[in-house]
Backbone as numpy.savetxt, mean C-alpha at the origin, in Angstrom:
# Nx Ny Nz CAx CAy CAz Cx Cy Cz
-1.50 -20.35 8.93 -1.44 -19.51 7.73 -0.09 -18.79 7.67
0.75 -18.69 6.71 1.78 -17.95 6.50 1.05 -16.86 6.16
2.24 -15.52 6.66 2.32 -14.22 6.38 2.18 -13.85 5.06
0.82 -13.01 4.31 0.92 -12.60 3.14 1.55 -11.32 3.15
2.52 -11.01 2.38 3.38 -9.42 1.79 2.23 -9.29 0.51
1.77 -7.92 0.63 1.48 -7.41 -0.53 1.96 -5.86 -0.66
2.58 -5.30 -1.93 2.71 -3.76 -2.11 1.60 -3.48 -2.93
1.59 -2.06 -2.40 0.39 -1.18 -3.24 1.68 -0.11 -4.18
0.80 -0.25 -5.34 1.97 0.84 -6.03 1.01 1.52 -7.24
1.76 2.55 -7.74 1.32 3.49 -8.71 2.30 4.61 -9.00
2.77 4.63 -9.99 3.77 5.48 -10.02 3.14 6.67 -10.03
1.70 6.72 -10.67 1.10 8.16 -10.16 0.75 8.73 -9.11
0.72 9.91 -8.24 0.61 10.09 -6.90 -1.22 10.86 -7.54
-1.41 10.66 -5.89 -3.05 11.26 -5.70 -4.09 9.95 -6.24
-3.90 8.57 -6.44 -4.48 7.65 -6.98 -5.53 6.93 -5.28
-5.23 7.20 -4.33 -5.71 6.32 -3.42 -4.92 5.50 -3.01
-3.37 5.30 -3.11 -2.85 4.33 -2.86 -2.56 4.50 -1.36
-2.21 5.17 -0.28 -1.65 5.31 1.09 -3.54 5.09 1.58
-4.38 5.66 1.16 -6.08 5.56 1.72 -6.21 4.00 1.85
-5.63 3.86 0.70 -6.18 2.27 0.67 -5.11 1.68 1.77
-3.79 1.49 1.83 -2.74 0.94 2.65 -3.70 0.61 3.70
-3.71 2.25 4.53 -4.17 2.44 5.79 -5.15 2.13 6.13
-6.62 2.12 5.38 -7.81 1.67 5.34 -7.98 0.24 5.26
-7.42 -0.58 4.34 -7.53 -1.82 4.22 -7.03 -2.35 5.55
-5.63 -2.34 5.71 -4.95 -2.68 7.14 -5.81 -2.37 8.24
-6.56 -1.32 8.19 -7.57 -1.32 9.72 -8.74 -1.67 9.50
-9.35 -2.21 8.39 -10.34 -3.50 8.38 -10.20 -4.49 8.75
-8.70 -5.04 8.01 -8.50 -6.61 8.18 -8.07 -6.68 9.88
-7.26 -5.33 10.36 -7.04 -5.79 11.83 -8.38 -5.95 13.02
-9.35 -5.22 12.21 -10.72 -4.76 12.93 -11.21 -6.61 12.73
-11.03 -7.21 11.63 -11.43 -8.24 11.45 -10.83 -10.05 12.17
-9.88 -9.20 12.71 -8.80 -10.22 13.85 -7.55 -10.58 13.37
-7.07 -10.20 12.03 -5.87 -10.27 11.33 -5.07 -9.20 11.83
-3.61 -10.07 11.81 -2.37 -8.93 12.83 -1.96 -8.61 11.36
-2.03 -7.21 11.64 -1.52 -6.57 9.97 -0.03 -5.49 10.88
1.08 -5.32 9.96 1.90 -4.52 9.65 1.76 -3.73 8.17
1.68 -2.32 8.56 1.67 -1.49 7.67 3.49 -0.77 7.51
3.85 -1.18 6.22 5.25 -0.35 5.92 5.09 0.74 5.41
5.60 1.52 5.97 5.26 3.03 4.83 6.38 2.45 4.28
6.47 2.95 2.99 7.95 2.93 2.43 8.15 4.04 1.58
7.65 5.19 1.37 7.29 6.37 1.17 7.60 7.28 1.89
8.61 8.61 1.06 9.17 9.52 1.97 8.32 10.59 2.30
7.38 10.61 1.51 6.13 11.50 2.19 5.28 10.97 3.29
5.94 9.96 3.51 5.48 9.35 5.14 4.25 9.65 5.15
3.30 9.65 4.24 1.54 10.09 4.39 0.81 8.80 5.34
1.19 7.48 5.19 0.70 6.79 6.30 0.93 6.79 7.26
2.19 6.80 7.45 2.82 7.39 9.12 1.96 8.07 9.53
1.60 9.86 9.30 1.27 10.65 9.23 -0.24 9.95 9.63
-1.14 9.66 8.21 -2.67 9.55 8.46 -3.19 8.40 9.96
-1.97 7.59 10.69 -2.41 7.25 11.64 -1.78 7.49 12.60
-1.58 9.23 12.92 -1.60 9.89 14.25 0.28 9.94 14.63
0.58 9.85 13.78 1.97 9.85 14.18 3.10 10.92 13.71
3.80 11.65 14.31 4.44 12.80 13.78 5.89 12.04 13.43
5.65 12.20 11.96 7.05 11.86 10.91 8.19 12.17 11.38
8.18 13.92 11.77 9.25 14.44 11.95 10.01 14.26 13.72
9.29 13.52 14.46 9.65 13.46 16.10 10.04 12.01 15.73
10.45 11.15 14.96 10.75 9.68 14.89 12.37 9.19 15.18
12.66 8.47 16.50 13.52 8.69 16.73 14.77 7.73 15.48
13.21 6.49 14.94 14.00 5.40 14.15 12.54 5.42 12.47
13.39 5.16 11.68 12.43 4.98 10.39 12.82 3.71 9.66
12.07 3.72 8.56 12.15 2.50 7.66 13.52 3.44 7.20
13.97 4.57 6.82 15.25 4.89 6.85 16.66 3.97 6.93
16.18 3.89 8.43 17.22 3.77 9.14 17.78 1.89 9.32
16.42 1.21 9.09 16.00 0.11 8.59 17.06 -0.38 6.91
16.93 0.55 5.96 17.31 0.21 4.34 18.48 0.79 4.53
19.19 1.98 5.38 20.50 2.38 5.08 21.55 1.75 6.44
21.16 1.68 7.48 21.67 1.80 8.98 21.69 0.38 9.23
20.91 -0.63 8.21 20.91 -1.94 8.66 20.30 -1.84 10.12
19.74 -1.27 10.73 18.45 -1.30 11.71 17.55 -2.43 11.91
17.79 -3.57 12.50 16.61 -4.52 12.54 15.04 -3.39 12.52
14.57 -4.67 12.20 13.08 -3.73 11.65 11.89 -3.58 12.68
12.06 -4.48 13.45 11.89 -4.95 14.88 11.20 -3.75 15.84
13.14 -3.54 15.52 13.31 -2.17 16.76 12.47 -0.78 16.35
11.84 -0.84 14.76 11.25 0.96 14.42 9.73 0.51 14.76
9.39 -0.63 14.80 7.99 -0.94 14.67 7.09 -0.23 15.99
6.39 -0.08 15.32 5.20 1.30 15.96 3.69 0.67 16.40
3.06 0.24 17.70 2.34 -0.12 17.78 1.12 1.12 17.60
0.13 1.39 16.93 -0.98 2.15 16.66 -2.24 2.10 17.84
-3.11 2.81 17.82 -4.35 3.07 18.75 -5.42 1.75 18.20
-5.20 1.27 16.92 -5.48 0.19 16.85 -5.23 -1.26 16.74
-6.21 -1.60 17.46 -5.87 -3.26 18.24 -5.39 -4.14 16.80
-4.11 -4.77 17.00 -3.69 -5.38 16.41 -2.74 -4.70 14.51
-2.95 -3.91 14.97 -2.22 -2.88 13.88 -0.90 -2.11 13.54
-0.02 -2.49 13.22 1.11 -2.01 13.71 1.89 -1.31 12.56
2.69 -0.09 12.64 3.57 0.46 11.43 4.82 0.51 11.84
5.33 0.07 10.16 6.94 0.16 10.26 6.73 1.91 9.61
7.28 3.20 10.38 7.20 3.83 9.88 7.82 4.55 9.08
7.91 5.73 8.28 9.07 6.66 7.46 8.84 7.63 8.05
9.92 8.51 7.18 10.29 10.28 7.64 10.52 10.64 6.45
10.88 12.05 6.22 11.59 12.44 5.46 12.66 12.11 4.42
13.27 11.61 6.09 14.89 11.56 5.53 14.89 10.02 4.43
13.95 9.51 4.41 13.60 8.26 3.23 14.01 9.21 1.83
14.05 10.75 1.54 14.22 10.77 0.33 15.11 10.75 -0.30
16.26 10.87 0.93 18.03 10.49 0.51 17.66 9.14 0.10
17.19 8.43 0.43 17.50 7.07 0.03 17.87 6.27 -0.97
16.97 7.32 -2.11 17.06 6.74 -3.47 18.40 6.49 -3.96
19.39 7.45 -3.39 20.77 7.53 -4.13 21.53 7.28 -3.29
21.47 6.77 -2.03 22.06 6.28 -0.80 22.08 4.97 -1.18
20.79 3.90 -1.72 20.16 2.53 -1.67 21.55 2.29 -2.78
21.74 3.16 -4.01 22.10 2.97 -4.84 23.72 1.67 -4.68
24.82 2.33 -4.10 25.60 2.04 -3.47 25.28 0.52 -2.44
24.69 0.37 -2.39 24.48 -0.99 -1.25 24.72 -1.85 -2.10
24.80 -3.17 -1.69 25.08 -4.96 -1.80 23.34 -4.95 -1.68
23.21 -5.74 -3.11 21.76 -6.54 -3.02 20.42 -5.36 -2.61
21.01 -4.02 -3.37 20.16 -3.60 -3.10 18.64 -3.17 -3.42
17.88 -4.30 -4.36 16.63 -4.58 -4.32 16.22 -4.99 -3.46
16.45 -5.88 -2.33 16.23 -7.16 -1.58 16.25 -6.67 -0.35
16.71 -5.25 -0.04 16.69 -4.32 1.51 15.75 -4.77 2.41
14.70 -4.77 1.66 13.50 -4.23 2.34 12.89 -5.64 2.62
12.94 -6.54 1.31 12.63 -8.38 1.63 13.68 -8.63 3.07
14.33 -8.73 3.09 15.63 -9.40 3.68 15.38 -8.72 5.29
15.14 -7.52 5.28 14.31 -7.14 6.64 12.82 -6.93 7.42
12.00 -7.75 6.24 10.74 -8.68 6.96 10.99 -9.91 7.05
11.93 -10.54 7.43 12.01 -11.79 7.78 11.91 -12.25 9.02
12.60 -11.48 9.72 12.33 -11.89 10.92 11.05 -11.17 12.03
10.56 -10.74 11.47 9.04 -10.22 12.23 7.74 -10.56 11.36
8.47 -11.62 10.40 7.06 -12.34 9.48 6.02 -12.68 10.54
6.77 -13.70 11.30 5.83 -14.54 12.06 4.94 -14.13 13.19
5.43 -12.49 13.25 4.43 -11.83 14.00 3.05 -11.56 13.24
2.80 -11.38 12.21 1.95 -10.93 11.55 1.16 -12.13 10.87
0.07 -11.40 10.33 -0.76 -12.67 8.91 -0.80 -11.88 7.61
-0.79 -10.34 7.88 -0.51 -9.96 6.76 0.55 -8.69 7.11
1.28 -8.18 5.88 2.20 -7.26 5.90 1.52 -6.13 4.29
1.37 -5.05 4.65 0.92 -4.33 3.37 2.17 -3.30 3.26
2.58 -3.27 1.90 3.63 -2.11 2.10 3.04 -1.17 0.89
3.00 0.26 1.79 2.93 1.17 1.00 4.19 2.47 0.37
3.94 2.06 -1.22 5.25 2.44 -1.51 5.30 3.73 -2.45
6.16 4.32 -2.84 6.14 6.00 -3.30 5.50 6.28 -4.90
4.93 7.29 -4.82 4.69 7.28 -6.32 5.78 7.55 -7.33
6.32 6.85 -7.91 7.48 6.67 -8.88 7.91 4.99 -9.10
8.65 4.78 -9.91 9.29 3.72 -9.69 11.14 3.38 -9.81
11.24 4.30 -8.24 12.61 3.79 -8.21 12.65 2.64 -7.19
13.88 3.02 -6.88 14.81 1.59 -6.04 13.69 1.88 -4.71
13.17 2.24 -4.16 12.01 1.83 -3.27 10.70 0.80 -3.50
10.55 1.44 -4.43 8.96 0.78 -5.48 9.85 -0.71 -5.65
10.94 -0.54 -6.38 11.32 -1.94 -6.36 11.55 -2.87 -5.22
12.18 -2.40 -4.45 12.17 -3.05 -2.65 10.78 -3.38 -2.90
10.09 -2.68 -2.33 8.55 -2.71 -1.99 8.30 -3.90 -2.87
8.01 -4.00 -4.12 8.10 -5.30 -5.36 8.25 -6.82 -5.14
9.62 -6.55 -4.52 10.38 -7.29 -4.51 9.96 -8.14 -3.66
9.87 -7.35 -2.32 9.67 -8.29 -1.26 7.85 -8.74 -0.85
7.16 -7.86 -2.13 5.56 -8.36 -2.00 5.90 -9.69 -2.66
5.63 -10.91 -1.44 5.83 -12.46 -2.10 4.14 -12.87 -2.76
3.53 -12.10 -2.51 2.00 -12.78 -2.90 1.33 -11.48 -3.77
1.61 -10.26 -4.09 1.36 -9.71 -5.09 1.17 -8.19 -4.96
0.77 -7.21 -6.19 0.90 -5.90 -5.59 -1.24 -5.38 -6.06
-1.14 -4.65 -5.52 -2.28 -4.04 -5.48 -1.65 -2.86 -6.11
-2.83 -2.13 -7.22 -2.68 -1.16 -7.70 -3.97 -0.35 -8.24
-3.69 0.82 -7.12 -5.22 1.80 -6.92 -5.21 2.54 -8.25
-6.11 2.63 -9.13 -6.44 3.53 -10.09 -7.62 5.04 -10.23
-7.08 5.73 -9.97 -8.15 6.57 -10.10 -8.83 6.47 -11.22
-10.50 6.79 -11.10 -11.38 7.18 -11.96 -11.48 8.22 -12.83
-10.69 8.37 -13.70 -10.61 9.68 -14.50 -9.90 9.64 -16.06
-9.93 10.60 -17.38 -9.37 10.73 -18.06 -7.73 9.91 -17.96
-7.41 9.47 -18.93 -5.81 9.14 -18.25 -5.47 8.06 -17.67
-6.45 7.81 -16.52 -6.52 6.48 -16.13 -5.02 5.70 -16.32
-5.19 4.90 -17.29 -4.11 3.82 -17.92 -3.27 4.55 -18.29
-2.89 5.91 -18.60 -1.81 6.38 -18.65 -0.20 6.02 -17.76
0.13 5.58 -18.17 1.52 4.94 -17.03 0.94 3.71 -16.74
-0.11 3.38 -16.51 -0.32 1.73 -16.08 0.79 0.60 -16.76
1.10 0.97 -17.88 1.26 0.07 -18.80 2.86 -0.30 -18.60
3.74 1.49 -18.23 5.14 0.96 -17.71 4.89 0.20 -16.18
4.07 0.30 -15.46 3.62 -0.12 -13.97 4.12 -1.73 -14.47
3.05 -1.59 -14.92 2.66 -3.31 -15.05 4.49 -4.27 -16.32
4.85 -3.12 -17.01 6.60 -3.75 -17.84 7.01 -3.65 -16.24
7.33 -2.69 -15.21 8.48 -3.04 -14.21 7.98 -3.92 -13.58
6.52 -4.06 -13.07 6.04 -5.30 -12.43 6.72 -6.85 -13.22
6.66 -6.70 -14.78 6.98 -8.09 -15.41 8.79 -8.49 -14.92
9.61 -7.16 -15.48 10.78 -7.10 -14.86 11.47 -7.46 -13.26
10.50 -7.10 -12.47 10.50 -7.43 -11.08 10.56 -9.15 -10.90
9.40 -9.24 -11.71 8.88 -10.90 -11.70 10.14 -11.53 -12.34
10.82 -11.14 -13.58 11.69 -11.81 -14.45 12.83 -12.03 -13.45
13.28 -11.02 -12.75 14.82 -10.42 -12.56 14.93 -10.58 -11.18
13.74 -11.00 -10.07 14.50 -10.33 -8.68 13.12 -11.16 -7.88
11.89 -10.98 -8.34 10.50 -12.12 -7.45 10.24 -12.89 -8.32
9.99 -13.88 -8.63 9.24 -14.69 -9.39 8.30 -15.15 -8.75
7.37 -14.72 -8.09 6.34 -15.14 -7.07 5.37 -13.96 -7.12
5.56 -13.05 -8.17 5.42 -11.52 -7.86 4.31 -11.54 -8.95
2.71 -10.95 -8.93 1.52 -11.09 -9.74 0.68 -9.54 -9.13
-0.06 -9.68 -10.56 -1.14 -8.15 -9.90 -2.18 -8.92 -9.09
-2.00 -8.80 -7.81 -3.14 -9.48 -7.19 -5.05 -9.06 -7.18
-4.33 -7.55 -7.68 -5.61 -6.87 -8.09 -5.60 -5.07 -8.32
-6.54 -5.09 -9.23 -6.46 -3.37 -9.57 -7.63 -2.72 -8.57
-7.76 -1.71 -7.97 -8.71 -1.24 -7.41 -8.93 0.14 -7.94
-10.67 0.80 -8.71 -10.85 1.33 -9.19 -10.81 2.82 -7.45
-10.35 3.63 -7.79 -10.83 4.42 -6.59 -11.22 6.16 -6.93
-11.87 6.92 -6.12 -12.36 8.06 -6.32 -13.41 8.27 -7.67
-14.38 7.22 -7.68 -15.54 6.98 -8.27 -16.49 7.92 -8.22
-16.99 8.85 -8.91 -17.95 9.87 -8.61 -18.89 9.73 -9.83
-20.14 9.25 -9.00 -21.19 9.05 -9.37 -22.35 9.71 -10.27
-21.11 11.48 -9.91 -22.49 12.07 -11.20 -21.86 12.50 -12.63
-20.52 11.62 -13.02 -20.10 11.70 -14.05 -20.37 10.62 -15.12
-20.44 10.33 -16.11 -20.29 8.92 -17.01 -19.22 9.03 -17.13
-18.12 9.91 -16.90 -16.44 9.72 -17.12 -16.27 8.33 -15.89
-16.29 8.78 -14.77 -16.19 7.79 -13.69 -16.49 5.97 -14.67
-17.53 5.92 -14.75 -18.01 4.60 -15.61 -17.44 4.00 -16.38
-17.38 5.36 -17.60 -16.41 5.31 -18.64 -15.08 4.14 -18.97
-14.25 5.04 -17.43 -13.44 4.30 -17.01 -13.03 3.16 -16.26
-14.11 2.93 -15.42 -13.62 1.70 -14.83 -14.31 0.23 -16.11
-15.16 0.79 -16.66 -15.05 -0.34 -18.09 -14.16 -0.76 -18.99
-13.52 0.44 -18.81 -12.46 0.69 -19.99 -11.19 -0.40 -19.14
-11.23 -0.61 -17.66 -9.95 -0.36 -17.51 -10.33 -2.30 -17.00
-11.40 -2.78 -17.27 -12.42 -4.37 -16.78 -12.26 -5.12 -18.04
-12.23 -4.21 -19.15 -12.30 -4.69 -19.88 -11.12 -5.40 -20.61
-9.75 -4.37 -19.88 -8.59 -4.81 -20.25 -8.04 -6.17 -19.23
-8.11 -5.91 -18.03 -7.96 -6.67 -17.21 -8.67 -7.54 -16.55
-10.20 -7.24 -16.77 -11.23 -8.70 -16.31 -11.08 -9.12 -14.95
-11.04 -10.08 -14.44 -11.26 -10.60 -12.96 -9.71 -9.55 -12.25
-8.90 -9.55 -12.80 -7.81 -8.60 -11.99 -8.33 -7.23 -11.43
-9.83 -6.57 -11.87 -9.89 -5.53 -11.36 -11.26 -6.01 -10.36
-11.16 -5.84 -8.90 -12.05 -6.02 -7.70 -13.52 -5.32 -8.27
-14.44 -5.93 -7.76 -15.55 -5.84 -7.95 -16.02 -4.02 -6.95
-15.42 -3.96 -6.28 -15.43 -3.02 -5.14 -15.13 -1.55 -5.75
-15.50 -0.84 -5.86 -15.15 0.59 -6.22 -14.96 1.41 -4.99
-14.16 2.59 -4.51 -14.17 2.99 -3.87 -14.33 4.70 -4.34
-15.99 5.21 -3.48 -15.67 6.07 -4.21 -15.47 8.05 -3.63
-15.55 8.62 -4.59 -14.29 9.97 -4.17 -15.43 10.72 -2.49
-15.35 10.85 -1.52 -15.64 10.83 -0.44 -14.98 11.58 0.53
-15.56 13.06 1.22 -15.05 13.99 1.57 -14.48 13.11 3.05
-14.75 12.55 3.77 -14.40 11.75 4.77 -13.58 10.90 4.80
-13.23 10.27 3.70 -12.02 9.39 3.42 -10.87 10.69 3.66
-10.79 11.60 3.04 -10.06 12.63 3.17 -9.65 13.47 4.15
-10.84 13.52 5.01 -10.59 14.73 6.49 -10.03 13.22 7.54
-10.36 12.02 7.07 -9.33 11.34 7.97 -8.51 11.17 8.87
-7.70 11.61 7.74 -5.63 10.97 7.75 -5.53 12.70 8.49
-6.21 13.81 8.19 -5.68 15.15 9.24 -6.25 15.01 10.76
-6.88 14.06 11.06 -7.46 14.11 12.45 -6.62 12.53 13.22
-5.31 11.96 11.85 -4.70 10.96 12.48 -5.68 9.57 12.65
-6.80 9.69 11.97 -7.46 8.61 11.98 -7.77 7.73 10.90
-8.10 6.40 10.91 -8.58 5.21 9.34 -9.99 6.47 9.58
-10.71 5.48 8.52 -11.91 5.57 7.80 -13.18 4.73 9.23
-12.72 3.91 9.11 -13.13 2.60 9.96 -13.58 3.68 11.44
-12.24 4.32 12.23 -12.74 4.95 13.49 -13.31 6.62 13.76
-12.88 7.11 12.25 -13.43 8.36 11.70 -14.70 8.42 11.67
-15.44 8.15 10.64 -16.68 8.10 10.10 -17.00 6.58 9.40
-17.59 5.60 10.32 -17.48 4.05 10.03 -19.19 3.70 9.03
-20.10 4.90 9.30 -21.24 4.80 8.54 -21.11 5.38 7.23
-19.87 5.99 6.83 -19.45 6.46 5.46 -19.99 5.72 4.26
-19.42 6.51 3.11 -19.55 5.33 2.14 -18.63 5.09 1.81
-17.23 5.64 1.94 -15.73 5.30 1.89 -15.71 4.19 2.70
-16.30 4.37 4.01 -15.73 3.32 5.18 -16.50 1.88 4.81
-17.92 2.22 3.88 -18.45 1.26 3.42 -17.86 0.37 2.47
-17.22 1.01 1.84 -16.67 0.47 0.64 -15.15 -0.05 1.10
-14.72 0.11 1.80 -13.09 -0.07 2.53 -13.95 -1.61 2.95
-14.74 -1.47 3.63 -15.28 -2.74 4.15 -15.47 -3.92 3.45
-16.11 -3.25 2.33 -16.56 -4.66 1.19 -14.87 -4.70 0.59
-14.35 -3.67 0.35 -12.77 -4.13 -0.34 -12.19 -5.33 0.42
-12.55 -4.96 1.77 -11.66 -5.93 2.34 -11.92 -7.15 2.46
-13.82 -7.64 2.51 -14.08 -8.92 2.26 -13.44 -9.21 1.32
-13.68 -8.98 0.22 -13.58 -9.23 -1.32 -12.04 -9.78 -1.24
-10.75 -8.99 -0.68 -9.67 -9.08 -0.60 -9.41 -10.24 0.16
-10.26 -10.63 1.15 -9.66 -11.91 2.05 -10.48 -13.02 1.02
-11.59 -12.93 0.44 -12.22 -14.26 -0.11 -11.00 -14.52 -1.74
-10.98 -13.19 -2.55 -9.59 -13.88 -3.50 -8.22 -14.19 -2.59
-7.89 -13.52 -1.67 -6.93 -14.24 -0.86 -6.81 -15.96 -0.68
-7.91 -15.87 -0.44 -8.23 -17.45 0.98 -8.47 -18.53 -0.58
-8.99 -17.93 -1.75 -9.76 -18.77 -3.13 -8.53 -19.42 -3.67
């Protein structure tokens, strides 16, 4: 099996997108798949949610996109078996206007998973809420598609719609290999009809692109990432951790289909 790249993106922040990164990646590794998790995010929140202090890092995905750093050398083996992060810091937020200035600089971030593809089966990169020259790296170098977490709420599709023009642009200009591999509805709360509301609203536009799987809003998905732990070794009888679970079947059977 070749290495699947997928990015998670949303230019809106607070959507589930780093829950999902980190959660999905420690299913599929729980499931015998060698996953690499990229933060590519200067709020380093995945770094962070699996036990790792941002700010004590002697090397980052930083140092990786500006320093020309093989990618190799930052990679972070985790407490879980078969799980590994390329991690960030901070200092990722110079980047935006640092990246600017480079040769080929969409392609940073492609051009330095190449040579640690073959360690892996999958690579998930989680990337910042916005869409600059990171989101595009991140884009760029997802060769098999991006995942994009939606929260359950008013608004919803608000911004989806430029998401999905830079996604087409990405595809036109820089991947042509580059597709929504899937929308994931997340923070579902059950005693609203808003929750409903919306994920119809949002099935109806997109049809088989949005996962059958809801994930929904769950005080334990949340106390997590502060105790440095997934969902999976936190609280695994959850209904977050339940639902991370079925995401992830669901994710390997359209994968493998």
């Amino acid at each position: 099996m070749t290495t699947q790249v997928y990015a998670l993106a949303n230019q809106k922040g607070g959507v589930g997108k780093t829950t999902t990164a980190v959660n999905l990646g420690a299913y599929l590794a729980a499931g015998g798949e060698r996953v690499l998790l990229v933060d590519a995010d200067p709020q380093a929140n995945a770094t962070s949610s699996l036990g790792i202090d941002k700010n004590k890092l002697p090397l980052s995905i930083y140092d990786v996109l500006i320093d020309n750093v093989p990618l190799a050398e930052i990679i972070i083996l985790t407490n879980r078996l078969r799980l590994d992060i390329a991690p960030s810091s901070p200092s990722l937020a110079g980047a935006q206007v640092e990246i600017v200035r480079l040769p080929g600089r969409e392609h940073l971030l492609r051009e330095s998973l190449i040579l640690v593809l073959d360690r892996y089966d999958y690579v998930l990169i989680d990337s910042p809420p916005s869409l600059g020259l990171l989101t595009v790296n991140a884009l760029t170098a997802a060769a098999d598609g991006v995942i994009i977490p939606i929260q359950c709420e008013y608004l919803a599709l608000e911004g989806l719609t430029q998401l999905i023009h830079t996604i087409n642009l990405v595809r036109e200009n820089l991947n042509p290999r580059l597709t929504v591999a899937g929308i994931l509805m997340t923070m579902y709360d059950v005693r609203t009809n808003l929750s409903q509301q919306v994920v119809d609203e949002v099935r109806k536009h997109f049809g088989s692109k949005v996962f059958s799987t809801v994930i929904p809003r769950s005080v334990r998905l949340s106390e997590a990432p502060s105790y440095g732990e997934t969902i999976l070794s936190y609280a695994s009888r959850s209904a977050g951790a339940l639902a991370y679970q079925a995401l992830t079947e669901e994710f390997l059977n359209k994968d493998r289909g």
